[in-house]
C-alpha positions in Angstrom: -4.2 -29.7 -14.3 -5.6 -29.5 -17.8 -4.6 -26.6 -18.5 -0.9 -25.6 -19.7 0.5 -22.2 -20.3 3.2 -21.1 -21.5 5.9 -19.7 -18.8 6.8 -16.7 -21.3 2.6 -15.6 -22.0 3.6 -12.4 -20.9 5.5 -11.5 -23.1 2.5 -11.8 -25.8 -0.8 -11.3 -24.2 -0.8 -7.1 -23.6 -1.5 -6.5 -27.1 -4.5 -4.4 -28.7 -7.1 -7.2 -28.0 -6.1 -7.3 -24.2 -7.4 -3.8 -24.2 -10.4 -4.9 -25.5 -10.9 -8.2 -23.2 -10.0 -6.3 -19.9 -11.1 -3.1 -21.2 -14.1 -3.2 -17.9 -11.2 -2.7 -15.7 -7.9 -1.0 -17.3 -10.2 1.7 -20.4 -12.3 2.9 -17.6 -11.3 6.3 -17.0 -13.5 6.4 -14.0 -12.3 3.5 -12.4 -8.8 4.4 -12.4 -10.0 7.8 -11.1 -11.0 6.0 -8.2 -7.7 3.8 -8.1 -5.5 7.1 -7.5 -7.8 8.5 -5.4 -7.6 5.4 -2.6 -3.5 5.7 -3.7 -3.3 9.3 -3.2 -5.2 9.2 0.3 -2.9 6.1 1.5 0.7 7.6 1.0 1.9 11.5 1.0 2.9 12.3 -2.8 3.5 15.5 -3.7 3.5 16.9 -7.6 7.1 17.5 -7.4 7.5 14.0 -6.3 9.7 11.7 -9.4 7.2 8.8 -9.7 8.1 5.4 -11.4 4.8 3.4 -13.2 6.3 0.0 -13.2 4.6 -2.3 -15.0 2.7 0.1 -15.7 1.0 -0.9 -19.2 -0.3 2.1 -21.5 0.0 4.3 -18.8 -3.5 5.1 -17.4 -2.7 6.2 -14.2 0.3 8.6 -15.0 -2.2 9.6 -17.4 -4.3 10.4 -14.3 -1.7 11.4 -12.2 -0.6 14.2 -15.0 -4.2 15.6 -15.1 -3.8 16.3 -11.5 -0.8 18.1 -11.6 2.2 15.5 -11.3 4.9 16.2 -14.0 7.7 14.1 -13.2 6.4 10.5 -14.2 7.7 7.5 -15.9 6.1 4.3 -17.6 8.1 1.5 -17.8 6.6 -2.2 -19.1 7.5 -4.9 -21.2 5.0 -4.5 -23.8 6.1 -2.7 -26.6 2.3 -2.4 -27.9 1.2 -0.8 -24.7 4.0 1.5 -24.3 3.2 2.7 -28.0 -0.2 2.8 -27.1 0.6 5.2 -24.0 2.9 7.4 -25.7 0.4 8.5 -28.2 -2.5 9.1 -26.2 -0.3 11.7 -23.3 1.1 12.8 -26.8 -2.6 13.4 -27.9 -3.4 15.3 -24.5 -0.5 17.6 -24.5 1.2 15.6 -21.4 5.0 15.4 -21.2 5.4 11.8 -19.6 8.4 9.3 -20.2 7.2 5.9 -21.8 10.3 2.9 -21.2 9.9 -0.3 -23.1 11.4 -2.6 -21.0 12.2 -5.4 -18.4 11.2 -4.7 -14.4 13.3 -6.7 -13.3 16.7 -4.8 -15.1 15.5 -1.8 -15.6 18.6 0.1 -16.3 17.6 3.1 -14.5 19.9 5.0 -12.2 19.7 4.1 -9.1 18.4 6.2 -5.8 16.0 8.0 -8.6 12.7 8.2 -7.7 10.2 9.2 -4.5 7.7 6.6 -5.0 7.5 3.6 -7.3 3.7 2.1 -8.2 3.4 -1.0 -9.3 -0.8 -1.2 -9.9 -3.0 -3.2 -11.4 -2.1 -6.6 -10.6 1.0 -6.7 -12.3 2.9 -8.9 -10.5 3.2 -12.7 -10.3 3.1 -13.3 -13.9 6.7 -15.0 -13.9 7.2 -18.5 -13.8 7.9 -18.4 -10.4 7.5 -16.0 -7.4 11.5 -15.4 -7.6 10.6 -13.3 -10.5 8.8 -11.3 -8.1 11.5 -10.6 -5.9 13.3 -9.3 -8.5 11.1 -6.6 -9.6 10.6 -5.5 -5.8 14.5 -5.8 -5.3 14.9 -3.8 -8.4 12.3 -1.2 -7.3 14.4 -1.3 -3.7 17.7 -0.2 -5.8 15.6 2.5 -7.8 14.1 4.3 -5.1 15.4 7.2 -3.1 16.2 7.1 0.7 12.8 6.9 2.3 10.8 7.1 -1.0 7.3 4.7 -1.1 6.4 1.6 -2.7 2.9 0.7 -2.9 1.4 -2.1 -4.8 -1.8 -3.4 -5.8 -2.4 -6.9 -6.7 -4.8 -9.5 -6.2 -5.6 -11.0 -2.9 -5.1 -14.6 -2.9 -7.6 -15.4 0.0 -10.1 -13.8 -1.5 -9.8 -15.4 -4.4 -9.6 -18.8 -3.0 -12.6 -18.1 -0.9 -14.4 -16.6 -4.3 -12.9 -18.9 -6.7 -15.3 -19.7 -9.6 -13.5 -22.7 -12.2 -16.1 -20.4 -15.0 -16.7 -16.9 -16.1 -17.6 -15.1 -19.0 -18.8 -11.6 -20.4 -20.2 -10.0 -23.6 -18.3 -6.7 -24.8 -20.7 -4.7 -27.1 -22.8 -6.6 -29.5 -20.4 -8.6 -31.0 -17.4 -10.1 -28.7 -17.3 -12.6 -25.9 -14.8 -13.2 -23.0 -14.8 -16.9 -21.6 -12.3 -18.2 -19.0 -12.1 -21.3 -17.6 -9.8 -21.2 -14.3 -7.9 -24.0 -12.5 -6.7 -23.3 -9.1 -3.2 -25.1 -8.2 -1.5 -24.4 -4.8 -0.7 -20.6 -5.2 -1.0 -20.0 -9.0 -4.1 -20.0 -10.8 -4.0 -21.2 -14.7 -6.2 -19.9 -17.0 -7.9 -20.7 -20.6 -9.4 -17.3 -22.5 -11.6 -17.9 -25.2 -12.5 -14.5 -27.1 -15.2 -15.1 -29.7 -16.9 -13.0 -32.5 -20.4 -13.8 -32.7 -20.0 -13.3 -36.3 -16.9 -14.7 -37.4 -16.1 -17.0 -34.9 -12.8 -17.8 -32.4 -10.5 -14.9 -32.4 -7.9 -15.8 -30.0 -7.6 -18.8 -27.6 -4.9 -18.7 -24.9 -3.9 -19.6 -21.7 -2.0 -17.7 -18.6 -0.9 -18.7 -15.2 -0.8 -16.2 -12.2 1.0 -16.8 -9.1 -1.3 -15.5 -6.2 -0.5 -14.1 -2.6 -1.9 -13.6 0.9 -1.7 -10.3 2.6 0.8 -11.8 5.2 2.7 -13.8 2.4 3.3 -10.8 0.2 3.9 -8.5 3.1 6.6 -10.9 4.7 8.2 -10.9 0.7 8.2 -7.4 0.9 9.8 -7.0 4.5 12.4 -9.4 3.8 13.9 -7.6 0.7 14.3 -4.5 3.2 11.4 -2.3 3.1 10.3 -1.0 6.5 6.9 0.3 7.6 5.2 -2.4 5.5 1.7 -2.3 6.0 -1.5 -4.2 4.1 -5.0 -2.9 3.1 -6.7 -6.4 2.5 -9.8 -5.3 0.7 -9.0 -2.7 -2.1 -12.2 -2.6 -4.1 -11.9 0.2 -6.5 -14.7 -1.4 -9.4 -18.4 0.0 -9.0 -19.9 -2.5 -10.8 -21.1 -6.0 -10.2 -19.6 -9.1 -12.1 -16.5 -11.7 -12.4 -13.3 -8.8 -13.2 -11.2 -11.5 -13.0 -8.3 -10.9 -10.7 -9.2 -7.4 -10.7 -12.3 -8.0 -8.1 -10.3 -9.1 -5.0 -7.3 -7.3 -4.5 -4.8 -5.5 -1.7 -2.5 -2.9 -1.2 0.8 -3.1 0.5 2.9 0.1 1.1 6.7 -0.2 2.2 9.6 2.8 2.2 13.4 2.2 1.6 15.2 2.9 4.8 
């Protein structure tokens, strides 16, 4: 493999420019419209309902889920930019919602807290291995309440073996351009981003890995830390639009409760 990143890019890459690179898929106000409206008809929340965003970036769909009546809702990621980001735009729109900096795999929560915990957007197998996965789910286990839901959306990994493409790019306005170069490596993917400025040249140039899972993969992971009635949608397509979104074309949802 030729291309190397660094275990900890995580920690770096959600920053103002991510909003810009990915902004197709996560500053799209109808597409996370639709996002909570597949959630919303897939498990029974109620407004009432305490609801933990983990991972959960600036905070789009408690942003969404505010709007539409929910009050008791809490952000938590690791970006301290996008947490920032999210505070002042619910601030901006009147909305009372709790924004956490911090790690989802010790959150520092109390435990037995919350009725349903989302973890959205592909947020998950960015660690260096998939043990940092079962953290996060065994830390969502601890969080929720007796019975309370976990559903989360990430990519599916058949479909993006069976779609792979090793090149991709996209324009953003007049002046910036996306290009990603993609090696596929047992189940993680590694990735090069170049983002250019047609007038002043390279802007950023990184690289990101991405552990990837099949629906029966992540749904045995999920059963095995103790969630029951674990169930898979294989083909969550909530993008209208035509193109390479990245990871964010081809993903799944698995729902599980804590007994």
């Amino acid at each position: 493999m030729s291309i190397k990143a660094d275990p900890e890019w995580w920690m770096n890459l959600f920053d103002e420019l991510y909003l810009v690179t990915d902004a197709r898929s996560v500053c799209d106000d109808t597409v996370t419209s639709r996002e909570i409206d597949i959630i919303l008809d897939t498990i029974p929340l109620s407004p009432d309902d305490e609801v933990l965003d983990l991972c959960g970036g600036h905070g789009r769909h408690s942003i969404e889920l505010f709007s539409r009546g929910f009050r008791n809702l809490t952000v938590l990621d690791f970006s301290q930019y996008l947490i920032e980001r999210g505070r002042e735009e619910a601030g901006k729109q009147g909305m009372s919602i709790t924004f956490i900096q911090g790690d989802a795999r010790h959150t520092g929560l109390n435990p037995d807290r919350f009725d349903c915990i989302l973890i959205l957007g592909n947020s998950l197998g960015y660690l260096p291995s998939a043990k940092g996965d079962r953290k996060i789910l065994s830390e969502a286990l601890r969080l929720l309440k007796k019975g309370g839901y976990l559903l989360v959306d990430i990519a599916n990994g058949e479909m993006i073996r069976e779609r792979f493409k090793p090149l991709a790019w996209h324009e953003i306005g007049e002046d910036i351009v996306v290009c990603r170069q993609r090696e596929l490596d047992g189940d993680s993917i590694h990735t090069r981003e170049m983002v250019l400025s047609k007038k002043d040249g390279l802007i950023k140039d990184s690289c990101y890995s991405l552990w990837i899972y099949g629906p029966d993969t992540f749904s045995s992971l999920v059963s095995s830390l103790g969630f029951t009635d674990v169930r898979v949608i294989s083909d969550f397509s909530p993008l209208m639009r035509k193109g390479d979104f990245g990871f964010m074309n081809a993903r799944m949802v698995i729902i599980g409760r804590k007994p």
